[in-house]
Structure formats: structure tokens, C-alpha cells
C-alpha positions, 0 to 999 in steps of 0.5 A: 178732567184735571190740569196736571202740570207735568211738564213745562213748555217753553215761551216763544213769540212769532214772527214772519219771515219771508212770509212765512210763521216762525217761532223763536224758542231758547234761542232758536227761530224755527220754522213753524209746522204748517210753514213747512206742510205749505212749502212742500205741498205737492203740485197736485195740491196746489193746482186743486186749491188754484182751481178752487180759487178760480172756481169762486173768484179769487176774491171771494176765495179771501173773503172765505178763508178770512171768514174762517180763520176768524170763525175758527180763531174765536172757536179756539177762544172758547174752547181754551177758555173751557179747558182753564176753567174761565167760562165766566170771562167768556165775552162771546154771547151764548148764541154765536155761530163760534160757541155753538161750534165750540159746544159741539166739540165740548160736548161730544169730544171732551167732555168724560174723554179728557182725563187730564190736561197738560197744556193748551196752547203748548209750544212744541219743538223739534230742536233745530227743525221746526215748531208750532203751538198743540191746541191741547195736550194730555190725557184721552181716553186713557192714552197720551194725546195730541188734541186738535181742533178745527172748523170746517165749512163743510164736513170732511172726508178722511182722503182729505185730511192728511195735513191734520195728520201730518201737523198732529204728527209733527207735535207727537214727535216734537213732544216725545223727543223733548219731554221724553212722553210717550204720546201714542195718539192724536186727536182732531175734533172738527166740527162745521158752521152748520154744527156736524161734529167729527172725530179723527183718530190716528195711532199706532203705526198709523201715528208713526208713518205720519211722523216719518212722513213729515220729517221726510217734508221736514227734509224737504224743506231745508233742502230747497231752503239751500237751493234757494 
């Protein structure tokens, strides 16, 4: 594994707009990717997550969703520490929930997979429609790779998963349209509170219905920004 520094990904800072992420990259406020798949999830989505709430009490439903973005925030921060070489800064203990899910993912997703690493926390753009920040970008297993990593309560079943597809998707395009690669796969690499690892590939065609699915929500989006 090796930082090859060929390409240059641009600054940006975020902001919230009308509650909603956004990114403003040369000189453009862009919506981000996940703002996008969560303004045109389908109503099906949206009454299976409002009957998840009501299931656990809508309190409850916040205090686990904190939980896990904060697990998988500092999931995040080992992992990139990992990947810059900066192991001995990290202040996370060597017994945590976080690095322990972090080691997993190291261990059984990077480690002898990662041939070279481009960029990590690598902003991404589709000029004019949307943007977002790639956990990892380079090589893997010898293809050019958008890398994902995520932490779940429990494991997942690839049925529910498309929104991970479709995010990898989105970034696979942004980077080829920008920097003119040739990304031919994504990557996600999940692993559980109670330390399950899991691996989703996607490529091939598979990586370019994706793609044209999410420029259709990509559509979509700016369509009900104008009704609006």
C-alpha cells in the first residue's frame, strides 16, 4: 500500500441550507450526494423508516442514530489515520468499540487489497449538480476503486443497501467526469458493533446502472427544487 498523489482534489468547506449539506467547491454550492438520495427517497422508504421510529419511540430512534453517527465518526478517524500512516497520534485507546470495528475493516478490507491510495477524504464534484467527500480513492485489487466504509448495528443484506451503491456511484462518476480516471468498481467495507465484517462490490455494468440511477435522482432533485 502507497500514497500516489496523482491527482488533485480541490478544497471546500460545508455548509447547511435549508437543512440540507451543501458543498462550495471553485466557487460553486453544490448539493452534497446523501442531500440528494434523502430528498428523493421513495415513499416506500420514508414510511419503512417512520415505522421503524414509531416501533422504538421516536426518542430512542435519536439517541440511536447519535450513537451511530458518532461510533462511525470515530470509526472513520481511525481508519484515515491508518491510511496517513499516523497510527501513533491515535487517541482512541486500543480497546474501543470504534477501533476494534476499525481493525476489522483493516484488517479484512485493506490490508495486501490497497494497492495504492489516492486520496482519503477526497472532495468530488460533478460540475454544476452535486458533491461530497469519497472515504478512500485509488487502487484495489488492481482496479480503480471508490472505497466506502460504514458501520452498522447489525449486518446487512445487499436488498437494502442500494443507497451505498448509489452514493459509491455517484463519487465514480464525479471522479471520472473530473479527472478523466477510469474508476471501474466501488468498494464498501461494513463492519458491525459486534465486529461482523462485510464486503459489497459493485462493477461492471452493475457500477453504471447505479451511476444513471442516480443521475435520474439527480434530476429529480432539481426538478422539485423548481416546483419549490
Amino acid at each position: 500500500m502507497q500514497w500516489n498523489n496523482k491527482y488533485i482534489y480541490p478544497k471546500s468547506t460545508r455548509s447547511i441550507v435549508d437543512g440540507s449539506r451543501h458543498y462550495s467547491v471553485n466557487e460553486e454550492r453544490l448539493p452534497s450526494v446523501t442531500t440528494i438520495l434523502k430528498a428523493t427517497e421513495s415513499e416506500e422508504k420514508k414510511a419503512s423508516l417512520q415505522a421503524w421510529k414509531d416501533r422504538v419511540g421516536h426518542k430512542q430512534a435519536e439517541i440511536i442514530k447519535r450513537e451511530a453517527s458518532s461510533r462511525g465518526t470515530s470509526m472513520h478517524d481511525y481508519i484515515e489515520k491508518f491510511l496517513l500512516g499516523k497510527l501513533n497520534l491515535d487517541l482512541l485507546g486500543d480497546n474501543t468499540r470504534e477501533r476494534m470495528m476499525a481493525d476489522q475493516i483493516i484488517e479484512n478490507g485493506l490490508r495486501n487489497k490497497l494497492d495504492e491510495i489516492w486520496g482519503c477524504e477526497a472532495t468530488l464534484y460533478y460540475p454544476g449538480k452535486y458533491a461530497g467527500a469519497a472515504d478512500c480513492v485509488g487502487v484495489y485489487e488492481k482496479r480503480e476503486t471508490i472505497i466506502d466504509f460504514k458501520q452498522s448495528n447489525k449486518p446487512k443484506k445487499e436488498d437494502w443497501i442500494e443507497d451505498y451503491y448509489l452514493q459509491c456511484a455517484a463519487y465514480a462518476l464525479a471522479h471520472d467526469t473530473v479527472h478523466g480516471s477510469k474508476i471501474s468498481q466501488a468498494v464498501i467495507l461494513l463492519c458491525t458493533k459486534d465486529n461482523i465484517f462485510q464486503r459489497f462490490i459493485i462493477d461492471g455494468e452493475r457500477l453504471k446502472d447505479f451511476q444513471n440511477k442516480f443521475l435520474e435522482k439527480v434530476e429529480q432533485f432539481y426538478a422539485q427544487r423548481r416546483a419549490n
